[in-house]
DSSP file (Angstrom, degrees, kcal/mol; ACC not computed):
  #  RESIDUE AA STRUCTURE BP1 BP2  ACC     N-H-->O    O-->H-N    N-H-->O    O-->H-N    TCO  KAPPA ALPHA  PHI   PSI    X-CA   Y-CA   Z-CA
    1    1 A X              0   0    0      0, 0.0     2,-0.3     0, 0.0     3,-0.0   0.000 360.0 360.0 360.0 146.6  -88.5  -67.5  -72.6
    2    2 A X    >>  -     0   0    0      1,-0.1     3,-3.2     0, 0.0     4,-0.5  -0.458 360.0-120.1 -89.3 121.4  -90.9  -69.2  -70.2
    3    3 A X  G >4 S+     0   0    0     -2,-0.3     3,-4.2     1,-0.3    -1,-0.1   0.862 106.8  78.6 -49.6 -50.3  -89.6  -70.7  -67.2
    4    4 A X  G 34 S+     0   0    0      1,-0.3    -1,-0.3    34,-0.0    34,-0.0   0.775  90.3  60.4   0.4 -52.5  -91.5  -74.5  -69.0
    5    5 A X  G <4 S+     0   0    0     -3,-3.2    34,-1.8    33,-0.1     2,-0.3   0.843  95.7  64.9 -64.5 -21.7  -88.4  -74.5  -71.2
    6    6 A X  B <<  +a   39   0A   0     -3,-4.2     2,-0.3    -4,-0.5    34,-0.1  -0.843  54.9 168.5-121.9 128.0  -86.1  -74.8  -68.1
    7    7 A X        +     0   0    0     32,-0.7     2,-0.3    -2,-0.3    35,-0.1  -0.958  24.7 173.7-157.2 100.6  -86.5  -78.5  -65.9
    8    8 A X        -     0   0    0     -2,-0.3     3,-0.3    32,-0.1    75,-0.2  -0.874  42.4-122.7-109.9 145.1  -83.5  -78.1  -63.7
    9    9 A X  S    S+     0   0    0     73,-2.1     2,-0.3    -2,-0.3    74,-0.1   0.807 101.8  29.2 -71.0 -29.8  -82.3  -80.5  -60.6
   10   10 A X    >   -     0   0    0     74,-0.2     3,-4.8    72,-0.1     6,-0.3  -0.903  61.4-160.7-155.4  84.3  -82.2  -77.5  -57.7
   11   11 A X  T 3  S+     0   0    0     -2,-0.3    74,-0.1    -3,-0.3    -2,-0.0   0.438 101.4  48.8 -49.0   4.8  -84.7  -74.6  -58.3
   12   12 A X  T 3  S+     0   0    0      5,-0.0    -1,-0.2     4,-0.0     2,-0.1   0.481  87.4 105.3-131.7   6.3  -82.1  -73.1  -55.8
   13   13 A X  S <> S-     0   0    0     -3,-4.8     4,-2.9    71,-0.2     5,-0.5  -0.405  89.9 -98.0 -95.6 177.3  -78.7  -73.9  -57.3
   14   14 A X  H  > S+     0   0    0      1,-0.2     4,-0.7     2,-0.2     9,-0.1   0.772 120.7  53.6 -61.1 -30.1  -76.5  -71.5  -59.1
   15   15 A X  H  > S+     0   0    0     66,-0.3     4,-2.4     2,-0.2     3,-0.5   0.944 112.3  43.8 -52.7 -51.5  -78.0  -72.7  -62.9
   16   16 A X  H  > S+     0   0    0     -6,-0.3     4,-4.0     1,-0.2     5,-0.2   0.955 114.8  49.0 -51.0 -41.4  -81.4  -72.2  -61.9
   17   17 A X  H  X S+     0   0    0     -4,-2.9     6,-1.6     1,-0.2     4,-0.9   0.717 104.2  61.5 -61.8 -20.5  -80.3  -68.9  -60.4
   18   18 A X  H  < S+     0   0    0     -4,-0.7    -1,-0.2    -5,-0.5    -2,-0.2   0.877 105.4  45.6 -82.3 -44.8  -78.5  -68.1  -63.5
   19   19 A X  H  < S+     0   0    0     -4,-2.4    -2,-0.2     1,-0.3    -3,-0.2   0.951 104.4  60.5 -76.1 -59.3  -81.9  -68.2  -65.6
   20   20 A X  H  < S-     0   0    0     -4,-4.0    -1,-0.3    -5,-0.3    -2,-0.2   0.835 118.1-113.6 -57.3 -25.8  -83.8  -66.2  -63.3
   21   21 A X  S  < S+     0   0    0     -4,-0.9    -1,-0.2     2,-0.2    -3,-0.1   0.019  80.3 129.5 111.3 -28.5  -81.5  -63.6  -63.9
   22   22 A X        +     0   0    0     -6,-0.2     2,-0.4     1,-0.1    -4,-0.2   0.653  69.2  13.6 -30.4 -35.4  -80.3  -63.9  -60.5
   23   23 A X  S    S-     0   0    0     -6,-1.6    -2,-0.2    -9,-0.1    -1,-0.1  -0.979  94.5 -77.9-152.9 153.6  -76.7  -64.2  -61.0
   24   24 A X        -     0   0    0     -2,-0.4     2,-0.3     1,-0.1    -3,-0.1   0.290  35.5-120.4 -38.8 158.6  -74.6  -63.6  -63.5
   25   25 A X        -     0   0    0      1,-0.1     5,-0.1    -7,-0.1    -1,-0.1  -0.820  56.3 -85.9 -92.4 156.2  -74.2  -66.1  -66.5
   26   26 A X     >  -     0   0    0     -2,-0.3     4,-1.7     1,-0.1     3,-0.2  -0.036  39.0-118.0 -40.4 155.9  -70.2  -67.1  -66.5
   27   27 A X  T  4 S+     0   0    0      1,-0.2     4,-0.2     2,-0.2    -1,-0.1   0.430 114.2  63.0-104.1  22.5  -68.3  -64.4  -68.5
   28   28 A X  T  > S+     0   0    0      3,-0.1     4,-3.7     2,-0.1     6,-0.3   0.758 101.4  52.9 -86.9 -23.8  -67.2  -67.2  -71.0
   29   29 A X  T  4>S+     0   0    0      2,-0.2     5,-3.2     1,-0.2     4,-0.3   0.984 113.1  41.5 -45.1 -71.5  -70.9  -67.6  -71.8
   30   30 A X  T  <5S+     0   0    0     -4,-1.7    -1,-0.2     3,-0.2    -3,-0.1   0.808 114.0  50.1 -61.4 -24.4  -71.3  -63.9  -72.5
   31   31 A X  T  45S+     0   0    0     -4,-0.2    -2,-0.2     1,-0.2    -1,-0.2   0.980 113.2  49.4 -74.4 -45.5  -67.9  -63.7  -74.5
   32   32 A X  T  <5S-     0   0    0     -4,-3.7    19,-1.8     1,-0.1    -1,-0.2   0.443 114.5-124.2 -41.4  -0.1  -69.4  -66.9  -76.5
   33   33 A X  T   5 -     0   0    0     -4,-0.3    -3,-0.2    -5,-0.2     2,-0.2   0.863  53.5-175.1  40.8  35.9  -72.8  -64.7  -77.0
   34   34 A X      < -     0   0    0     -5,-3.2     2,-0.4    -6,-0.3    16,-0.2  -0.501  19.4-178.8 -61.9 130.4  -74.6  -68.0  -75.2
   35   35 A X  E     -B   49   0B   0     14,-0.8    14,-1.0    -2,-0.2     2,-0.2  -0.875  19.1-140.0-109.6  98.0  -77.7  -68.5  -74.7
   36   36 A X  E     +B   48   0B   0     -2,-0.4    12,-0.3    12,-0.2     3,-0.1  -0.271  27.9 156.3 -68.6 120.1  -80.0  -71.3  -73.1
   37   37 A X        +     0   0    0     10,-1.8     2,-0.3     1,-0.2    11,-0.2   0.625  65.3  18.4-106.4   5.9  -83.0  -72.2  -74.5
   38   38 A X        +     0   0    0      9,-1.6     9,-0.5   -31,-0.0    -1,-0.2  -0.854  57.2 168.5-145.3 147.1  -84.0  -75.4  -73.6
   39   39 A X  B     +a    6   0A   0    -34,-1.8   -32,-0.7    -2,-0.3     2,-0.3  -0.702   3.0 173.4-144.7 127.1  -82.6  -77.5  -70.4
   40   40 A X  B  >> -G   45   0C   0      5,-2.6     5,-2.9    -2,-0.2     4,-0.7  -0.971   9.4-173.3-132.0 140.2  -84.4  -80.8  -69.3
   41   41 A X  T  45S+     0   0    0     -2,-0.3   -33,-0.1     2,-0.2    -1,-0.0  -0.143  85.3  50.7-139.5  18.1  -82.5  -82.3  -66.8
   42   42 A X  T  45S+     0   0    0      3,-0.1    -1,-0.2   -35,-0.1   -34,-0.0   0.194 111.9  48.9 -80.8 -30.2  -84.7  -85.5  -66.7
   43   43 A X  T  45S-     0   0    0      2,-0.2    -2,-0.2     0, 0.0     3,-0.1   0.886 110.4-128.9 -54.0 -42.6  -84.4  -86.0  -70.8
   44   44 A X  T  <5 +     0   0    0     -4,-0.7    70,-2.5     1,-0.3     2,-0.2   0.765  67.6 123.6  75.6  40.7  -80.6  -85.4  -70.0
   45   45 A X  B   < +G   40   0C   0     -5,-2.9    -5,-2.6    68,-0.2     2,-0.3  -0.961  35.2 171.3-130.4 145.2  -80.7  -82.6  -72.9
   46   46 A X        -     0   0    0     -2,-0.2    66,-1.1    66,-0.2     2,-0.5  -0.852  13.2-150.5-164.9 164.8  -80.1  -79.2  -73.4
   47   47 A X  E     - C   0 111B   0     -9,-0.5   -10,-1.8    -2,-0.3    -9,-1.6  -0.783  10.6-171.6-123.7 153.0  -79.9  -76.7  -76.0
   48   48 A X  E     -BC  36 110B   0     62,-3.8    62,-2.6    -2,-0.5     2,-0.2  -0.977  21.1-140.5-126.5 141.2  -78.0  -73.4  -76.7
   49   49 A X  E     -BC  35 109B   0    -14,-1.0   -14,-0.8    60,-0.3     2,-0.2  -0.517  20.2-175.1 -89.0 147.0  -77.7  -70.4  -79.0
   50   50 A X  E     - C   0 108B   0     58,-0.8    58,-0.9   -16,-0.2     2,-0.6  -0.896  11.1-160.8-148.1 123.7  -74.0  -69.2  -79.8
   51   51 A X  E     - C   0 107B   0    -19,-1.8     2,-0.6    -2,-0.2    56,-0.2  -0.788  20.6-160.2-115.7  99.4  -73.5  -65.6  -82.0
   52   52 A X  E     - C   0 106B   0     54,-1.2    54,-3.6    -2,-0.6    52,-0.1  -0.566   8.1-145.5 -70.0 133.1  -69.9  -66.2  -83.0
   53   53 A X        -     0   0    0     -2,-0.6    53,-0.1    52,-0.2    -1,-0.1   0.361  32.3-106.3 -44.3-179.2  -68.1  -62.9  -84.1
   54   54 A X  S    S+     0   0    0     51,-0.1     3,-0.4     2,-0.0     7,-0.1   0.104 118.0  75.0-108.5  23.1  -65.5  -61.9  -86.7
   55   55 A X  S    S+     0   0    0      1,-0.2     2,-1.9     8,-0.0    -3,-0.1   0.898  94.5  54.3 -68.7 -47.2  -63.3  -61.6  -83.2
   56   56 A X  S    S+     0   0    0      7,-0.1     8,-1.3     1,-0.1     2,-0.7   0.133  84.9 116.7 -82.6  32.5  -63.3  -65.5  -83.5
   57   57 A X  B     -H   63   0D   0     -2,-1.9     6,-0.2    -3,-0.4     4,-0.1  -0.817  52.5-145.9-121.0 127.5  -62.0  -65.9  -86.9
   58   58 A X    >   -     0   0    0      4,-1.4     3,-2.4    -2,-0.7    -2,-0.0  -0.025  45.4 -82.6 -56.0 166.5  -58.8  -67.5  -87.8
   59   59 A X  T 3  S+     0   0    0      1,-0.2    -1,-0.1     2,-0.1    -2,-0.0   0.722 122.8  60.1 -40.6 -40.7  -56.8  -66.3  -90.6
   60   60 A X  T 3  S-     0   0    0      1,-0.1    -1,-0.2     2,-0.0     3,-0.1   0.137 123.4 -93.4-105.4  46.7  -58.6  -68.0  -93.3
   61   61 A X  S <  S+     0   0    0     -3,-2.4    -2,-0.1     1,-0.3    -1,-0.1  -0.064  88.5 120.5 105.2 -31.8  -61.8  -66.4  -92.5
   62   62 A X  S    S-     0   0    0      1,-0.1    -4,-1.4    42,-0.1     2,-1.3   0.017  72.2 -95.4 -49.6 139.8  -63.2  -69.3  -90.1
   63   63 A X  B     -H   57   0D   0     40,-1.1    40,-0.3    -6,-0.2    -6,-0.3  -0.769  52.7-102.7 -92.5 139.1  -64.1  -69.6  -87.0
   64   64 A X     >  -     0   0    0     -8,-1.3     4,-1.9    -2,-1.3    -1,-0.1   0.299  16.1-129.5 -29.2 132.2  -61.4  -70.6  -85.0
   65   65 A X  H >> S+     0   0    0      2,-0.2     4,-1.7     1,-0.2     3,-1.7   0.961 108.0  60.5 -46.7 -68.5  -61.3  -74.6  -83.8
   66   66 A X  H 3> S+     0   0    0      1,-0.3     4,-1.5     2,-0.3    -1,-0.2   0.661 105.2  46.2 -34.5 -62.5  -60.7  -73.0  -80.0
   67   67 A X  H 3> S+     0   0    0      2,-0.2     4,-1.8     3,-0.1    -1,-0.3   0.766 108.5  49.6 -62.0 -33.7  -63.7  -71.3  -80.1
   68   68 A X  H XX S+     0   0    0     -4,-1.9     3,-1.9    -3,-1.7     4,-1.2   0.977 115.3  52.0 -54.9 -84.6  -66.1  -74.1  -81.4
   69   69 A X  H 3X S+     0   0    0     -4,-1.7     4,-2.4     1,-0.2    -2,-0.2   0.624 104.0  48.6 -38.3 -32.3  -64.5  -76.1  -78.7
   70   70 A X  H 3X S+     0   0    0     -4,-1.5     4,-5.0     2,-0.2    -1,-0.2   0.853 113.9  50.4 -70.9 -41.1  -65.1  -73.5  -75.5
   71   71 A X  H <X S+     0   0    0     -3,-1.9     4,-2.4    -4,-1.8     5,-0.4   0.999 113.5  51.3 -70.9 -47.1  -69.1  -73.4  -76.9
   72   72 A X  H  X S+     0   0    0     -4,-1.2     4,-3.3     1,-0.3    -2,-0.2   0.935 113.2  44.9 -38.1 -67.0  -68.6  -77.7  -76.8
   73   73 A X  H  X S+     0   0    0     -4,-2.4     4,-1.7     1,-0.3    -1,-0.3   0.760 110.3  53.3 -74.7 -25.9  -67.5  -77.4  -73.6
   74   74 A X  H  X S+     0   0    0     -4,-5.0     4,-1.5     2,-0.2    -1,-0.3   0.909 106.9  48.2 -22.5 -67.6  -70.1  -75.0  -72.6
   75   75 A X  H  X S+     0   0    0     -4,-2.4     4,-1.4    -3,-0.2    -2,-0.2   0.747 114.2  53.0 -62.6 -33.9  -72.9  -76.8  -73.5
   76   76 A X  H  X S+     0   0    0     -4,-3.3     4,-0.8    -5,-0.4    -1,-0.2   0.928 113.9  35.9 -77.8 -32.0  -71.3  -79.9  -71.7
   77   77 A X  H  X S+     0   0    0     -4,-1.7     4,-0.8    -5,-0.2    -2,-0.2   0.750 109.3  68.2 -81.0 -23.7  -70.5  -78.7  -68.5
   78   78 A X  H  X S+     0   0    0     -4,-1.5     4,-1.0     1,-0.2     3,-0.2   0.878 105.7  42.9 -76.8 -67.4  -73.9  -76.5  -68.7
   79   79 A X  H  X S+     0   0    0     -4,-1.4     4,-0.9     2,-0.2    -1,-0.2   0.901 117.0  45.8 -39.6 -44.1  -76.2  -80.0  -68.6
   80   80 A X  H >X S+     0   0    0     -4,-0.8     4,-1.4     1,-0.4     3,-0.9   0.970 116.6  48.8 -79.2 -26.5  -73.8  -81.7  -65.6
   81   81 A X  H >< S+     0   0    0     -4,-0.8     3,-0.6     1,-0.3    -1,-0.4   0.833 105.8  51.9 -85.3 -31.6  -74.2  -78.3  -64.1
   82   82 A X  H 3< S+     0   0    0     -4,-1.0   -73,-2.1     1,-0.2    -1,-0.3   0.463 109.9  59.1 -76.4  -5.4  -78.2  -78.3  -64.6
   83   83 A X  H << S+     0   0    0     -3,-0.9    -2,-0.2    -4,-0.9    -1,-0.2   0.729  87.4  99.1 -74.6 -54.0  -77.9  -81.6  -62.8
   84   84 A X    <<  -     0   0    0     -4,-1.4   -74,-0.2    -3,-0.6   -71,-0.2   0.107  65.5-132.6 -83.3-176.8  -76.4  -80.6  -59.9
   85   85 A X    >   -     0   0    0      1,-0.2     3,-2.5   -76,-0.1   -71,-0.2  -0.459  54.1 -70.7-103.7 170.1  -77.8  -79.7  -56.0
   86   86 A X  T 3  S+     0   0    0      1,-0.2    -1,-0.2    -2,-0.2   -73,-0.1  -0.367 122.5  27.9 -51.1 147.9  -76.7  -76.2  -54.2
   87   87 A X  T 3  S+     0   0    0     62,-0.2    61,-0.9     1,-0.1     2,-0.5   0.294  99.9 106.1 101.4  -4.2  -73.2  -76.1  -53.2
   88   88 A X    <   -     0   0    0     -3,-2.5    58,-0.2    59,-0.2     2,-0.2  -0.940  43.4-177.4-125.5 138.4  -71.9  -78.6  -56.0
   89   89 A X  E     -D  145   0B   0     56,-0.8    56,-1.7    -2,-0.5     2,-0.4  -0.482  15.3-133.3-118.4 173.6  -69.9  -77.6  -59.2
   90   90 A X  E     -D  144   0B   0     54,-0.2     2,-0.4    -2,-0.2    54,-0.2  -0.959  11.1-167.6-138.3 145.3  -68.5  -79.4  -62.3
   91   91 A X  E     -D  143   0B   0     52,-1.6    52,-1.5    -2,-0.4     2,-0.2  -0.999  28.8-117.0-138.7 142.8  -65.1  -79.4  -64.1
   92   92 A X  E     -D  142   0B   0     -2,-0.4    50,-0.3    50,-0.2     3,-0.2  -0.573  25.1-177.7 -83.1 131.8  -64.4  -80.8  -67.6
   93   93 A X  E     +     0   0B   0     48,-2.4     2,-0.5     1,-0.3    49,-0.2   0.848  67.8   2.6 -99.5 -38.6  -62.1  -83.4  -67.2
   94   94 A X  E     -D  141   0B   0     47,-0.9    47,-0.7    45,-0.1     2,-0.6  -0.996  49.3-168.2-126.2 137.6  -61.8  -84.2  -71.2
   95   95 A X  E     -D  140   0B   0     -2,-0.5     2,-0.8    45,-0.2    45,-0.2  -0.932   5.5-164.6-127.0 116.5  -63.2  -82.9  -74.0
   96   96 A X  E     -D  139   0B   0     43,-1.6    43,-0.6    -2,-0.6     2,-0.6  -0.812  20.6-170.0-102.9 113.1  -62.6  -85.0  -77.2
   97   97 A X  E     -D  138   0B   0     -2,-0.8     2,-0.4    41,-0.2    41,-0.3  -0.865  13.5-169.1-103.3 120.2  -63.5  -82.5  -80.2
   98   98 A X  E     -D  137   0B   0     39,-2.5    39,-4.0    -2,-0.6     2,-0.5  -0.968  17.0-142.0-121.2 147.6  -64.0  -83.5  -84.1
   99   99 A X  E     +D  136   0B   0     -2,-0.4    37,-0.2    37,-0.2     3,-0.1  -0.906  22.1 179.0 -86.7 104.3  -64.2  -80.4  -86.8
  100  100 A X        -     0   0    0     35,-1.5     2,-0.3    -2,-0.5    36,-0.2   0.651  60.1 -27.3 -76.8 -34.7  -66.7  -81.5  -89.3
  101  101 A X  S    S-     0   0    0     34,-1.6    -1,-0.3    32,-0.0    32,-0.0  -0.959  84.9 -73.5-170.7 159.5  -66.9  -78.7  -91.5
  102  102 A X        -     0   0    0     -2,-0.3     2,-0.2    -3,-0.1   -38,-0.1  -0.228  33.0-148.4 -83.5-178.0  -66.2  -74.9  -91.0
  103  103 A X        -     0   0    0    -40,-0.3   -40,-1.1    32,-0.1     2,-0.2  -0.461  13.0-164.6-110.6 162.1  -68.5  -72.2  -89.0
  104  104 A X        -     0   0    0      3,-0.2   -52,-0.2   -42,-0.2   -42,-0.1  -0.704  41.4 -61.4-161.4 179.5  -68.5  -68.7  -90.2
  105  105 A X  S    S+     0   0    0     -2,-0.2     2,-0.2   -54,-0.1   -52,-0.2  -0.508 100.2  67.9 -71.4 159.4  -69.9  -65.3  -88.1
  106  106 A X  E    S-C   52   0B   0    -54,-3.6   -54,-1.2   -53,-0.1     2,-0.1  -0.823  97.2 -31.4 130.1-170.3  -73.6  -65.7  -87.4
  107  107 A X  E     -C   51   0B   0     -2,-0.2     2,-0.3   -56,-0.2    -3,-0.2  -0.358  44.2-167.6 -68.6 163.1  -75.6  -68.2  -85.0
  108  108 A X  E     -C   50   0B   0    -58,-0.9   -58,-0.8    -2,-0.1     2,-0.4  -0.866  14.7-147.2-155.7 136.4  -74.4  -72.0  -84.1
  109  109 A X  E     -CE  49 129B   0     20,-1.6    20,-1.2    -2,-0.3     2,-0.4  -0.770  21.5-173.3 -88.7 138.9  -77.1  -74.1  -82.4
  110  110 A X  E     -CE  48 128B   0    -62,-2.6   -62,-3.8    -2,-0.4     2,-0.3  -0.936   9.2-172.9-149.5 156.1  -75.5  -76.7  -79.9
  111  111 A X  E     -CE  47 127B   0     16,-1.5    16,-3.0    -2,-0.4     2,-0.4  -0.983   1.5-169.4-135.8 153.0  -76.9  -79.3  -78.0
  112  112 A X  E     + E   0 126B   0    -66,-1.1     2,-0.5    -2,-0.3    14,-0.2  -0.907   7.3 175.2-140.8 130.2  -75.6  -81.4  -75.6
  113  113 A X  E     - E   0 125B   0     12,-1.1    12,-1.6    -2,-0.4     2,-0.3  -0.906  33.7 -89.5-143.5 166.1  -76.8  -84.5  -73.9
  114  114 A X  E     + E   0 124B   0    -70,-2.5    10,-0.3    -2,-0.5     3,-0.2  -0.172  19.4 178.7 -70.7 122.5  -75.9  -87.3  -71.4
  115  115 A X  E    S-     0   0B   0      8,-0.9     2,-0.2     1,-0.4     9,-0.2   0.614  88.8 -21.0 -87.5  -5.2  -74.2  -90.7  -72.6
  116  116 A X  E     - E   0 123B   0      7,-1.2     7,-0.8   -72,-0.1     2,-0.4  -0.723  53.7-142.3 165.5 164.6  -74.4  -91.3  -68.6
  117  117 A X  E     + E   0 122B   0     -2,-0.2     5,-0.2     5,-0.2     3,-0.1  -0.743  28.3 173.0-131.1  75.3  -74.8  -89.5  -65.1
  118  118 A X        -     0   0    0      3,-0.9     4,-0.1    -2,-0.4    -2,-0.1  -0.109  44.4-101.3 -73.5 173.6  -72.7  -91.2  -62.4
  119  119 A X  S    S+     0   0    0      2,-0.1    25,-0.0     1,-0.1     0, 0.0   0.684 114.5   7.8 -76.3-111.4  -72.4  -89.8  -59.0
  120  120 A X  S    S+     0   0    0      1,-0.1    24,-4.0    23,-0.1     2,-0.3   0.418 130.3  50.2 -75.4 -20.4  -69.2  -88.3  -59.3
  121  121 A X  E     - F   0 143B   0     22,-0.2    -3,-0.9     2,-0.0     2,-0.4  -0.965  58.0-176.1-118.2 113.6  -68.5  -88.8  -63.0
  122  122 A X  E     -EF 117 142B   0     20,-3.2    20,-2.5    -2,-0.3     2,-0.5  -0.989  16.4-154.6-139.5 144.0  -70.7  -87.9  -66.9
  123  123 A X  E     +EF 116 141B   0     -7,-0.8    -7,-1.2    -2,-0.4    -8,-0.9  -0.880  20.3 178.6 -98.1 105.3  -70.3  -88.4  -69.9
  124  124 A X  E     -EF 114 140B   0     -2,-0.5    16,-2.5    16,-0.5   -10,-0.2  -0.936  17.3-146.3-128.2 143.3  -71.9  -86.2  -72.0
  125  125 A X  E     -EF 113 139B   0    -12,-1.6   -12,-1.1    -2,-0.3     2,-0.3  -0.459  18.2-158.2 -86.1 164.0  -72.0  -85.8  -75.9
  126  126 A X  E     -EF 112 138B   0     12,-1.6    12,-3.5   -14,-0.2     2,-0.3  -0.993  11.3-156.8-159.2 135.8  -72.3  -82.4  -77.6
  127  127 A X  E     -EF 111 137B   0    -16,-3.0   -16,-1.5    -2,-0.3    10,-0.2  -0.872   2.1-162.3-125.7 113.9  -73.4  -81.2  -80.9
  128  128 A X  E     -EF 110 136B   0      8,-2.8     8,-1.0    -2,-0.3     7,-0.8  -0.598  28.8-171.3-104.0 130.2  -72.2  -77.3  -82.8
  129  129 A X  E     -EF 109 134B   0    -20,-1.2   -20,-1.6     5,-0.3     5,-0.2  -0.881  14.9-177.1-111.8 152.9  -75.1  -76.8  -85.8
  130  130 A X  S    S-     0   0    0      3,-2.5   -22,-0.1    -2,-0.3    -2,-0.0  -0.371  73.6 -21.5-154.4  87.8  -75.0  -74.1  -88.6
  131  131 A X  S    S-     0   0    0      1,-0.1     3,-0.1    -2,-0.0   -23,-0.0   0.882 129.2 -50.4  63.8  50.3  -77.7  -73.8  -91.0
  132  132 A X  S    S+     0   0    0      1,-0.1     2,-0.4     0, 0.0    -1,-0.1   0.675 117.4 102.7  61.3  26.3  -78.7  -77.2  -90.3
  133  133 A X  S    S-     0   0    0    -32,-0.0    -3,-2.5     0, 0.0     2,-0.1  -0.996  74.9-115.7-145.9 140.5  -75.5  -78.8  -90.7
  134  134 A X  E     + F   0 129B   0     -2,-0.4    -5,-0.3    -5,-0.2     3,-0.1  -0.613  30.5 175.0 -86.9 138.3  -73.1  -80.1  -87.5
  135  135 A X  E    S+     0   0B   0     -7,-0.8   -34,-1.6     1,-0.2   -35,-1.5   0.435  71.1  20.9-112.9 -23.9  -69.7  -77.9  -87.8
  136  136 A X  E     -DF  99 128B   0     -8,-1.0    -8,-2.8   -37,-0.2     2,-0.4  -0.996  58.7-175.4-164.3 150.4  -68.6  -79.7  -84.5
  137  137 A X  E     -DF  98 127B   0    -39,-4.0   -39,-2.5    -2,-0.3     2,-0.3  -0.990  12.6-179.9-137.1 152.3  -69.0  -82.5  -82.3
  138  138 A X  E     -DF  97 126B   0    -12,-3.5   -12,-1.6    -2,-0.4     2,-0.6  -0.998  26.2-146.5-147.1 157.9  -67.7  -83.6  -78.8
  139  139 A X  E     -DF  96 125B   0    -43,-0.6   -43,-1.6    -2,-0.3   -14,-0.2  -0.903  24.4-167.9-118.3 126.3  -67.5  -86.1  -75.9
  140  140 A X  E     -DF  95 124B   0    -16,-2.5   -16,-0.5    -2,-0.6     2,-0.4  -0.640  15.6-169.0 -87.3 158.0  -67.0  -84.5  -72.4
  141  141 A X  E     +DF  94 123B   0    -47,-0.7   -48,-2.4   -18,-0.2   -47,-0.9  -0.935  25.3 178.5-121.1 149.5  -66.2  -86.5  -69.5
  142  142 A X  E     -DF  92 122B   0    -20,-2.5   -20,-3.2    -2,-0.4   -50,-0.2  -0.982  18.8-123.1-147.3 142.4  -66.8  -83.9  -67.0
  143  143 A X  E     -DF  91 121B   0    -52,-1.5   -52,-1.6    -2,-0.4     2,-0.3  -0.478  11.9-133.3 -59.6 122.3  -66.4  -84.3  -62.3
  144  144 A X  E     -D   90   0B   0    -24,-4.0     2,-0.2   -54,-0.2   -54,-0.2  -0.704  29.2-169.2 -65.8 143.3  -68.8  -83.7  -59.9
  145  145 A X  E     -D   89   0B   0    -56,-1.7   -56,-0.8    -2,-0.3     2,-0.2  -0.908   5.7-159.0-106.9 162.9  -67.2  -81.6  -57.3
  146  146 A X        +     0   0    0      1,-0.4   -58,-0.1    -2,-0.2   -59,-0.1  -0.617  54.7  42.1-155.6-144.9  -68.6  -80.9  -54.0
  147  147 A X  S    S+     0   0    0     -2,-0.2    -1,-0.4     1,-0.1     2,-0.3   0.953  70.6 155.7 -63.9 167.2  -68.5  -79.0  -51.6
  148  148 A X        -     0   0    0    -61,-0.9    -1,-0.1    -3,-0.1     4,-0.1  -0.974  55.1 -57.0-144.3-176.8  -68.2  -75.3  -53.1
  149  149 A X    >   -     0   0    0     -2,-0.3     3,-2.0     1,-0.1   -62,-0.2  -0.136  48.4-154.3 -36.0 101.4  -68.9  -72.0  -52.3
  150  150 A X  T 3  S+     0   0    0      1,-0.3    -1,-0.1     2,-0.1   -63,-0.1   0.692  92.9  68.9 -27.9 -44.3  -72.8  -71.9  -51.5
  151  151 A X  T 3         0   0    0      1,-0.2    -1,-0.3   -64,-0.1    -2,-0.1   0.443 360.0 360.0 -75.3  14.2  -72.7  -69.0  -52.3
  152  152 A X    <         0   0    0     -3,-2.0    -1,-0.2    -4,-0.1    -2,-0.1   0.305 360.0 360.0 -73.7 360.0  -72.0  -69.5  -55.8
């Protein structure tokens, strides 16, 4: 993908670092099969790829609520986190999730964008697609923290 797609706050913090390939993506991202393809961080949008498994299916064939929720909260924390400057991190403080209809193995689209961007606190909404149709929706409220490991 073409660095264009990616409009990040700190071409030297750990999300930028994460698309160059520079450091690892988090290893719920990789258990989720995530993938960013879009972040603009002046829209206050950004979009993701998910390949749920048939590890993530409940008993009746579905994928598990849990997991729809962990990709919500991916994709929310993923924006506040594309936000931020070096040396500052984010933690979800709520995640409000509704199940619209179920998800199955295959791709899920989500997108997630900001309902506002405070200094220490946003609120951002998040949307789970599947063959064109929303299986899940959420609102994050998710914390600036600061300082952290720089090296991060």
């Amino acid at each position: 993908m073409s660095q264009e797609a990616f409009s990040t706050a700190d071409a030297q913090g750990y999300f930028s670092r994460m698309l160059r390939g520079e450091v690892a993506p988090p290893p719920i991202a990789t258990l989720l099969g995530g993938t960013i393809e879009k972040v603009d961080v002046q829209a206050g949008r950004l979009r993701a790829r998910y390949e749920a498994s048939a590890t993530f299916l409940n008993p009746a064939g579905m994928v598990q609520g849990g997991m729809l929720s962990a990709m919500l909260d991916d994709l929310s924390a993923g924006l506040v986190d594309a936000s931020l400057m070096t040396g500052e991190g984010v933690v979800t403080l709520n995640l409000n999730v509704s199940f619209l209809r179920p998800a199955v193995v295959g791709t899920i689209t989500g997108e997630a964008r900001f309902i506002r961007r405070g200094r220490s606190v946003c609120h951002v909404s998040a949307t789970l697609q599947q063959d064109g149709k929303d299986v899940a929706t959420a609102v994050a409220t998710c914390q600036i923290v600061r300082p952290i490991d720089p090296a991060r």
